[in-house]
GUKOL-141803 format. One record per residue (C-alpha): residue number from 1; residue in three letters; x, y, z. Coordinates in steps of 0.1 Angstrom, whole numbers, always signed. Example, Ala and Ser with C-alpha at 12.3 -4.5 7.8 and 13.67 -1.06 7.14 Angstrom:
2
seq,type,c1,c2,c3
1,ALA,+123,-45,+78 .
2,SER,+137,-11,+71 .
***
This chain:
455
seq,type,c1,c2,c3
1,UNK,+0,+0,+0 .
2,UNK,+18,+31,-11 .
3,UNK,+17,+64,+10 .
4,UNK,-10,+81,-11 .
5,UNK,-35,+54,-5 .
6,UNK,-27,+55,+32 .
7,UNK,-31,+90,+33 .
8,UNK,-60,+84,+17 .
9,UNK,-78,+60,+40 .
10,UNK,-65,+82,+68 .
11,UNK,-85,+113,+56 .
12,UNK,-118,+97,+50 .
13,UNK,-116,+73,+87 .
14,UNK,-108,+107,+98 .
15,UNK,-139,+125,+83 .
16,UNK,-156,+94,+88 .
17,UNK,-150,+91,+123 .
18,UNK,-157,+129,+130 .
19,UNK,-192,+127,+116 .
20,UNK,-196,+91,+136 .
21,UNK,-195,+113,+164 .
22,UNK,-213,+146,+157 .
23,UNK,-241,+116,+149 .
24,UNK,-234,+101,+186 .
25,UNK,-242,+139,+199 .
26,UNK,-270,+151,+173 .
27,UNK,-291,+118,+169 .
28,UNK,-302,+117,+210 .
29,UNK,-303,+158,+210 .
30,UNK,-327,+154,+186 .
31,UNK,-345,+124,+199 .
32,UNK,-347,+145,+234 .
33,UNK,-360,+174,+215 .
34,UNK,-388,+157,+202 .
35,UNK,-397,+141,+232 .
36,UNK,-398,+177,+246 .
37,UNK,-424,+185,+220 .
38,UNK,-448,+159,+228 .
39,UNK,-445,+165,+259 .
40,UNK,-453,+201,+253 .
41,UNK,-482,+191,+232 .
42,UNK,-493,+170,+257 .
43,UNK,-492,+200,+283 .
44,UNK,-511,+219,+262 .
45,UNK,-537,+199,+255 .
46,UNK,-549,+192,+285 .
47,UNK,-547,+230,+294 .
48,UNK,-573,+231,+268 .
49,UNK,-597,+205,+283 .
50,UNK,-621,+228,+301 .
51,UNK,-630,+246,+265 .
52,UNK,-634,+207,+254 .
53,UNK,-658,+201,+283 .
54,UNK,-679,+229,+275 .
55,UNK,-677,+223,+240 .
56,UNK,-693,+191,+244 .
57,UNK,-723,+205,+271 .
58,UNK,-728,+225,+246 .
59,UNK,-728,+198,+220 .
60,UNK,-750,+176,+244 .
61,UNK,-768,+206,+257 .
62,UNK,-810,+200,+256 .
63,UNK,-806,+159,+250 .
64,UNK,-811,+130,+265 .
65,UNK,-774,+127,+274 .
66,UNK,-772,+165,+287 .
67,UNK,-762,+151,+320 .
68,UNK,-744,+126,+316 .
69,UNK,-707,+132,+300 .
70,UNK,-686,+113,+282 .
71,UNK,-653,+97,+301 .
72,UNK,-643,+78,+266 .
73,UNK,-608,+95,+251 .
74,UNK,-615,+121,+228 .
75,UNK,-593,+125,+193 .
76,UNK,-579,+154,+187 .
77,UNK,-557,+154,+156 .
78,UNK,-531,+126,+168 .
79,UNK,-538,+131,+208 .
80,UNK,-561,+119,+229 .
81,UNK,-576,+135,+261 .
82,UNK,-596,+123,+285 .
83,UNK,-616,+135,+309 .
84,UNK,-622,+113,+343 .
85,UNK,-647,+132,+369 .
86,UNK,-651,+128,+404 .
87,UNK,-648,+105,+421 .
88,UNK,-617,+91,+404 .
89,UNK,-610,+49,+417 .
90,UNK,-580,+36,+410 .
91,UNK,-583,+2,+394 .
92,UNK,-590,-13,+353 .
93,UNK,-606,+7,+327 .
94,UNK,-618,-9,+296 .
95,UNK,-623,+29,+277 .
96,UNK,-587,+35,+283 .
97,UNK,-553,+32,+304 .
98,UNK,-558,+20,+338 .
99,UNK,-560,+45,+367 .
100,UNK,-531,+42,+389 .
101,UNK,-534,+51,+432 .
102,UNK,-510,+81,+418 .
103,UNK,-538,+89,+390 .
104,UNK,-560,+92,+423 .
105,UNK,-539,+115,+445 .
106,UNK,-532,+137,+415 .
107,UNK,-569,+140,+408 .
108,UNK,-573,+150,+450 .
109,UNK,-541,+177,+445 .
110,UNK,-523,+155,+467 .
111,UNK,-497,+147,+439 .
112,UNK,-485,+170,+407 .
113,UNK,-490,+162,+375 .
114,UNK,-468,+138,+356 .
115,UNK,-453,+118,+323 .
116,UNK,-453,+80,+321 .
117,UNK,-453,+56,+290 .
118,UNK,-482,+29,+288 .
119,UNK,-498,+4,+261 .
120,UNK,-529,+0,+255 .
121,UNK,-546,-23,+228 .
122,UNK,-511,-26,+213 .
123,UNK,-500,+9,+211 .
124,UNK,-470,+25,+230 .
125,UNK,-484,+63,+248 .
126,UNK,-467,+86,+263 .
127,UNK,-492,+103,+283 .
128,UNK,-494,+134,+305 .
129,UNK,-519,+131,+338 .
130,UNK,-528,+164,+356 .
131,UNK,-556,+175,+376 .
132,UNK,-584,+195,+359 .
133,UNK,-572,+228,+351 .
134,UNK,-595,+254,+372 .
135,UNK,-620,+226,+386 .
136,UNK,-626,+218,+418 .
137,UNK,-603,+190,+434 .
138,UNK,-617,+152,+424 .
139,UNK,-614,+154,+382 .
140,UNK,-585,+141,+364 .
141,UNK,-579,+149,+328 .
142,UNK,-553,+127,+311 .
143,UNK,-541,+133,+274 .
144,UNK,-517,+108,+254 .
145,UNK,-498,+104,+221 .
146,UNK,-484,+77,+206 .
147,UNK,-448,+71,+209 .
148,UNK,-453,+58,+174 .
149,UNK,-454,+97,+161 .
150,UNK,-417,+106,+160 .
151,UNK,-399,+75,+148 .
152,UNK,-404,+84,+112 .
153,UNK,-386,+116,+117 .
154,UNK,-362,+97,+142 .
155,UNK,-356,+65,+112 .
156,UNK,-352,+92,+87 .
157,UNK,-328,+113,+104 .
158,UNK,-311,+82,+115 .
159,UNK,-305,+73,+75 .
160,UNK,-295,+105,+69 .
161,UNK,-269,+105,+94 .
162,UNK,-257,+70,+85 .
163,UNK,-256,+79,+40 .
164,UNK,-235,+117,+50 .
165,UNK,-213,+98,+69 .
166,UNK,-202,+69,+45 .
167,UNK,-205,+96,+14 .
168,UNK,-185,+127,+37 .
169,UNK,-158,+95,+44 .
170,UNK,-154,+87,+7 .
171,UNK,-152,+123,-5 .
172,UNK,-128,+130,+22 .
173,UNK,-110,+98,+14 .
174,UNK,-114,+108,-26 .
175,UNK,-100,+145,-17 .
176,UNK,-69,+136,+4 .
177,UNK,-60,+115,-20 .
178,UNK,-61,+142,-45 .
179,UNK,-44,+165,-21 .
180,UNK,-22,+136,-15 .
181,UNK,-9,+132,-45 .
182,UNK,-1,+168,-54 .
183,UNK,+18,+172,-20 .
184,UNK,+35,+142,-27 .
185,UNK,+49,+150,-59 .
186,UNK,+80,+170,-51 .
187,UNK,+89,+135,-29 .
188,UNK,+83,+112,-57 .
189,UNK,+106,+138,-79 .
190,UNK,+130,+132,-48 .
191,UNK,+126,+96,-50 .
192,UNK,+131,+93,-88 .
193,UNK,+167,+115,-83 .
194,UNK,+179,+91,-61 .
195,UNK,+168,+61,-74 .
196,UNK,+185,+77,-105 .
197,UNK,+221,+81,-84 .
198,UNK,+216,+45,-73 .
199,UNK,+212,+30,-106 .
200,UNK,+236,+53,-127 .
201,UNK,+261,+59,-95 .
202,UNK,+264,+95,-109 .
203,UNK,+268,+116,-76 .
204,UNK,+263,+147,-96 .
205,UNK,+227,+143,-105 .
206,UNK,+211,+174,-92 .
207,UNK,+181,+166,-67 .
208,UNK,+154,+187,-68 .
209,UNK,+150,+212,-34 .
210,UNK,+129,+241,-48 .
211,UNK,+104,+249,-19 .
212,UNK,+115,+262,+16 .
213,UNK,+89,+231,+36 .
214,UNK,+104,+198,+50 .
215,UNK,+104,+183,+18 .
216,UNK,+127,+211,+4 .
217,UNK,+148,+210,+41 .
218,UNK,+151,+175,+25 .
219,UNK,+160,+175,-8 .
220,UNK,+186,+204,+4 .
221,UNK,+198,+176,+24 .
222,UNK,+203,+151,-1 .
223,UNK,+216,+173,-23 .
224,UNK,+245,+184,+6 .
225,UNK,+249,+149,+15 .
226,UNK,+256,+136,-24 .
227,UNK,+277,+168,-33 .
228,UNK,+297,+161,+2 .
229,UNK,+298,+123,-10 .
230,UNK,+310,+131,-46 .
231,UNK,+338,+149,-32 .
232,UNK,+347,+127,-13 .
233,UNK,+347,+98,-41 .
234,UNK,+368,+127,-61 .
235,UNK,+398,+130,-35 .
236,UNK,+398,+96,-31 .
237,UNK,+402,+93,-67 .
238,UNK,+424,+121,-70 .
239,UNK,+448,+105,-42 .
240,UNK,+445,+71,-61 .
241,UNK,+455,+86,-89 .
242,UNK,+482,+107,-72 .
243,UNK,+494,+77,-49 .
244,UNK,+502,+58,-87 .
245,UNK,+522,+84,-103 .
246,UNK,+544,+91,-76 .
247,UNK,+548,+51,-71 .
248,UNK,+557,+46,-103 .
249,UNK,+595,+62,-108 .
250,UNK,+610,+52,-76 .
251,UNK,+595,+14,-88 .
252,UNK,+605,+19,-120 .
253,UNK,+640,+33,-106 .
254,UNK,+644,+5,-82 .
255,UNK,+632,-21,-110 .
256,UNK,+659,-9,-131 .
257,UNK,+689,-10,-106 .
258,UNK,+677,-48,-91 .
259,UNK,+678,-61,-124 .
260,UNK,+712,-45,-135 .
261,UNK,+726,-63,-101 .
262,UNK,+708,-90,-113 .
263,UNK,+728,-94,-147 .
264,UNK,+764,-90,-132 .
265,UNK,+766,-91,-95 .
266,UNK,+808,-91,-98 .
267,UNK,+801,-54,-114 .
268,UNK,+823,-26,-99 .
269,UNK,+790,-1,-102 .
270,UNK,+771,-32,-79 .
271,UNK,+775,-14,-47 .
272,UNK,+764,+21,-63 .
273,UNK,+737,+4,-79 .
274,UNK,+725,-13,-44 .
275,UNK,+729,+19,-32 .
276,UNK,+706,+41,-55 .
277,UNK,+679,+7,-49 .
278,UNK,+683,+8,-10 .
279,UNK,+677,+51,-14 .
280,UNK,+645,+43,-37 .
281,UNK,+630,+17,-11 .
282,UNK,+639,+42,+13 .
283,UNK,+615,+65,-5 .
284,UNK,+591,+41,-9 .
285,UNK,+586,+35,+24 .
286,UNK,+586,+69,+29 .
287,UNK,+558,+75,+8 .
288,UNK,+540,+48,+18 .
289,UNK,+544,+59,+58 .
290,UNK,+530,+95,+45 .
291,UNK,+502,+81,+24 .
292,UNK,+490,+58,+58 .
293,UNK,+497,+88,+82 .
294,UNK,+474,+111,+53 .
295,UNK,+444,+84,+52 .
296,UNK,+443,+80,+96 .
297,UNK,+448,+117,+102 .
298,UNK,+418,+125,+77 .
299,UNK,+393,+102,+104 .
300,UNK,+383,+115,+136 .
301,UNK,+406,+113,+166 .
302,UNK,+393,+85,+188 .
303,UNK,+423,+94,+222 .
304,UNK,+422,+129,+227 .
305,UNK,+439,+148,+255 .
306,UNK,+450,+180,+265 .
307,UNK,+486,+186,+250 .
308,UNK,+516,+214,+259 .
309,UNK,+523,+226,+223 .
310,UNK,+555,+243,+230 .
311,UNK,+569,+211,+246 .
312,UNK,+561,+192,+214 .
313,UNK,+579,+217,+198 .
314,UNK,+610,+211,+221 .
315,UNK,+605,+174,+217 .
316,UNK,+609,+175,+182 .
317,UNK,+635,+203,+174 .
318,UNK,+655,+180,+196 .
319,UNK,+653,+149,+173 .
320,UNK,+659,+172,+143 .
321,UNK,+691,+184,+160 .
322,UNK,+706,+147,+165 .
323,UNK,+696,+140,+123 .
324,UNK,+708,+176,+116 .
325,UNK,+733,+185,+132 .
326,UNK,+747,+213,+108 .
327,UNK,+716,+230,+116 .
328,UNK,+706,+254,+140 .
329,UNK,+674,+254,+162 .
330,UNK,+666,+291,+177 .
331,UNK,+632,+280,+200 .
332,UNK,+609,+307,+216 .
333,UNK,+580,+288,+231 .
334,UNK,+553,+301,+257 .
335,UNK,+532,+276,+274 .
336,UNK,+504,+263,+253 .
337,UNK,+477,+242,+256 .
338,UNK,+457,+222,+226 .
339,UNK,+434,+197,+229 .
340,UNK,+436,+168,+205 .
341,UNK,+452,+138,+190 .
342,UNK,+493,+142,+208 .
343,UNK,+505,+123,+179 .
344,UNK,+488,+140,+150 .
345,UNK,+500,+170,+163 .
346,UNK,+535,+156,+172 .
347,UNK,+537,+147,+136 .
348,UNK,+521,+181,+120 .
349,UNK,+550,+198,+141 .
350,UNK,+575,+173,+128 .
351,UNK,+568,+180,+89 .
352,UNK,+568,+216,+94 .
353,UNK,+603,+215,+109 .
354,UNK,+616,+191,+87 .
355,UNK,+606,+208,+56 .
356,UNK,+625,+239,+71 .
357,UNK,+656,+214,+80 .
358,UNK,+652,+202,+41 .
359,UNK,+654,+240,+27 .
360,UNK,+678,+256,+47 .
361,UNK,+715,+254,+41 .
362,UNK,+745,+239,+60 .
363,UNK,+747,+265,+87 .
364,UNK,+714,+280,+86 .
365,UNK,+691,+279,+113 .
366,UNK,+661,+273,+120 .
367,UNK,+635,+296,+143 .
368,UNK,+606,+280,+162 .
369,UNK,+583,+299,+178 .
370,UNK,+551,+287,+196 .
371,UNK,+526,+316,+216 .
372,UNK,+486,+311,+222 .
373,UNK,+481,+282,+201 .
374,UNK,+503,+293,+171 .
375,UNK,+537,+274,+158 .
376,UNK,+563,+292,+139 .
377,UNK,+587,+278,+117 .
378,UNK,+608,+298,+95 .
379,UNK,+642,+286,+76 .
380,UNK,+672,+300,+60 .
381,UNK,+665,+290,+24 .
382,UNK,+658,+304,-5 .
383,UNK,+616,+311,-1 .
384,UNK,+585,+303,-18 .
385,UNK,+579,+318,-49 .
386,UNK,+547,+335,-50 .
387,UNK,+532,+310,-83 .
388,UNK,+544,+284,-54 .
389,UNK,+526,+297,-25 .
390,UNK,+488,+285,-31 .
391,UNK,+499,+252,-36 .
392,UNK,+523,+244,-10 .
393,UNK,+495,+223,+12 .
394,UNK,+485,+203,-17 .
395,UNK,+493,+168,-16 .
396,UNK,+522,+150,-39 .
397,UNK,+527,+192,-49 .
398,UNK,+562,+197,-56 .
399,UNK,+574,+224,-72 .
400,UNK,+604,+223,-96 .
401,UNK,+631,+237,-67 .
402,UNK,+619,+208,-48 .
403,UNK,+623,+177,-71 .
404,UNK,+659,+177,-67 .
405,UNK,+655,+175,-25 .
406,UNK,+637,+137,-14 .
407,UNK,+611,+138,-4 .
408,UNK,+572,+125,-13 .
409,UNK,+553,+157,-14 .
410,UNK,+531,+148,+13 .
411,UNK,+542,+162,+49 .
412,UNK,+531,+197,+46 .
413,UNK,+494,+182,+29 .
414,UNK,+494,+160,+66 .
415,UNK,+505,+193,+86 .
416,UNK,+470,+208,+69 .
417,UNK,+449,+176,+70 .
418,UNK,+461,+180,+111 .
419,UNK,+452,+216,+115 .
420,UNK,+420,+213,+99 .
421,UNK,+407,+181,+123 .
422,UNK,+419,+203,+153 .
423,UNK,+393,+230,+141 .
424,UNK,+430,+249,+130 .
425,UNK,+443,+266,+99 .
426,UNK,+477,+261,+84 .
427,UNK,+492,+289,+60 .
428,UNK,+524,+300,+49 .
429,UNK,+532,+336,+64 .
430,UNK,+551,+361,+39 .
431,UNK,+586,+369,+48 .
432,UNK,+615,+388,+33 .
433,UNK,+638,+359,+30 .
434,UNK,+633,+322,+35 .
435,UNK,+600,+307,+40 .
436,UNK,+576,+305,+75 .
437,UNK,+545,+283,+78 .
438,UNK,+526,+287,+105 .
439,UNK,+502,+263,+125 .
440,UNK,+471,+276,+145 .
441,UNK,+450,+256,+168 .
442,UNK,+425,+269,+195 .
443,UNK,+434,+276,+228 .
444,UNK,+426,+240,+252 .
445,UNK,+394,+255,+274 .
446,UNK,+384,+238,+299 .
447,UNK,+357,+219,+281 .
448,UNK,+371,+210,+251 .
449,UNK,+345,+203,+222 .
450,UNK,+356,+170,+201 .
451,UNK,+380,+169,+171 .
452,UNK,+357,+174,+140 .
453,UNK,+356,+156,+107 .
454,UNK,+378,+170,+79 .
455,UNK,+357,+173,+46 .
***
């Protein structure tokens, strides 16, 4: 059962089920009402039996039967009144209802006037009993209808009620359904889109999101989530795609040098050759380490911990000093907290340092500087030209300076990768001779928000 049908069935139980009740409250309302009427009628009537009684002495009035009046009901339209003089038994009547002790004490004024339903020869009465209005104490006037009067218009309201409650539940049912449909079009245009993306795997389909409603709040949604998606598809291709043209000289190199061992290991060139093949696995793994560091750096941290910047700083400028040591180190480091993954950071420090040890000339030195969550690192080399300087981040980017130096173009693209999972920002800061990148992070509060996700 698709949604529209549901909706559809929902609408009309609904309508359905409203006018179920309105028919619980109106069908008795009106039932009561009547049932006031009659028994209005019935008041009224026998308010008017003393103009009957003279009526009929009149009628009588100079016969044989002047004296003695009639106690038999009289009709009058659909009611019937009767008229019981004194002295009023209580007991079985054979011209009408049977007098009750209560029929007695009203007649006396010893009881008020009153309803009650009999039968009599078959038919249902409601009937009003009241003493004579104006007489002397002892006659009884009673006047009835039968109950029979009002069903008609009770049945017929009751069919009534029953026919605009299945035809108001159809058309309601008919109508959302209509409705239905017409709302439900921008999500079956939704639908279509991604069952397109799913079939084609074309993450550039656009998805419709032209209204500002949930629906549109949803097709926005998809729309974010399948551009964020094809992105990330993209970078992962791009990196493949990087990944195998940076692997393919050093193999190819170290191919080249194994096999000339191969052909003549008593060669003088043998150890020069091993050499060049031990420097291109060296690279290799080199790459390799930086490709695995990019991919786990680009997930979320899952250890996090407050960590003192400046001595990371320290930690590392020390190691560089033991594998340089014709270079300087110049530190100037303020305590600095950071909250985030210590070895991520550790090795975002590391690159930026070594890439300063890498440019800067035998003798130089190198100037570290780390004050309210900012890192420093400025060399003694030649700079970044400026055509250089918007690509210096980007992975596997070397620029034609660098190709001569090792190195697998990936350290600085892991110090930015870093920054950005840390909520930080790494740039390169312009300087009148050599070159300083800079890393930012925020200040470690005391509640630290989690590491978020790199795009």
């Amino acid at each position: 059962m698709n949604l529209r049908t549901r909706l559809a069935i929902a609408g009309g139980s609904i309508a359905a089920g409203a006018l179920v009740l309105v028919s619980v409250v109106l069908y008795p309302a009106v039932e009561a009402n009547l049932r006031g009427q009659i028994d209005s009628s019935l008041v009224a009537a026998a308010d008017q039996a003393p103009d009957v009684a003279k009526a009929i002495k009149q009628k009588f009035k100079g016969t044989a039967n002047e004296s003695a009046f009639p106690t038999a009901p009289l009709g009058i339209g659909s009611t019937q009144l009767q008229i019981v003089p004194d002295p009023v038994q209580a007991g079985p009547s054979t011209q009408f209802v049977d007098l009750t002790v209560r029929d007695v004490e009203v007649a006396k004024g010893t009881a008020a006037a009153y309803f009650r339903n009999a039968v009599y020869d078959g038919v249902a009465y409601r009937i009003y009993t009241a003493p004579f209005p104006g007489g002397a104490p002892g006659t009884l006037v009673r006047t009835a209808i039968p109950q029979s009067d009002p069903a008609p218009t009770l049945r017929q309201l009751a069919w009534l009620l029953a026919a605009s409650t299945v035809a108001a539940g159809l058309l309601a049912a008919l109508a959302s359904r209509l409705a239905a449909r017409r709302v439900l079009r921008p999500v079956r245009r939704l639908t279509e889109a991604v069952e397109l993306i799913r079939t084609t795997g074309d993450l550039a389909i656009p998805i419709p999101a032209d209204s500002q409603d949930e629906i549109g709040r949803l097709g926005s949604a998809f729309a974010g989530m399948t551009a964020a998606l094809d992105e990330s598809v993209g970078a992962q291709r791009r990196l493949v795609a990087d990944a195998s043209h940076e692997l393919r000289t050093p193999l190819t190199s170290l191919t080249v040098n194994l096999e000339l061992l191969a052909e003549d290991l008593a060669d003088t060139q043998a150890p020069h050759l091993a050499a060049e093949a031990l420097d291109q696995a060296g690279e290799l793994k080199t790459l390799i380490n930086d490709l695995v560091d990019l991919a786990r750096y680009g997930q979320p941290a899952f250890h996090t911990e407050d960590v003192r910047l400046d001595l990371v700083a320290e930690r590392v400028a020390a190691r560089a000093t033991r594998r340089a040591a014709q270079i300087g180190f110049d530190l100037t480091c303020a305590p600095t907290l950071a909250h985030g993954d210590p070895d991520a950071l550790e090795r975002a420090v590391a690159n930026l340092v070594d890439n300063a040890v890498k440019w800067s000339p035998s003798g130089g030195r190198v100037l570290i500087s780390v004050k309210e969550g900012t890192l420093d690192v400025a060399d003694a080399g030649p700079g970044i030209p400026d055509s250089d300087l918007k690509f210096v981040f980007d992975r596997f980017y070397r620029s034609p300076a660098a190709r001569a130096h090792p190195g697998s173009g990936l350290g600085l693209a892991i110090v930015r990768q870093v920054a950005e999972a840390h909520g930080g920002t790494a740039e390169v800061v312009p300087c009148h001779s050599g070159a300083l990148l800079r890393l930012k992070l925020p200040v470690a509060s005391e509640h630290a928000e989690p590491l978020a996700t790199p795009s």
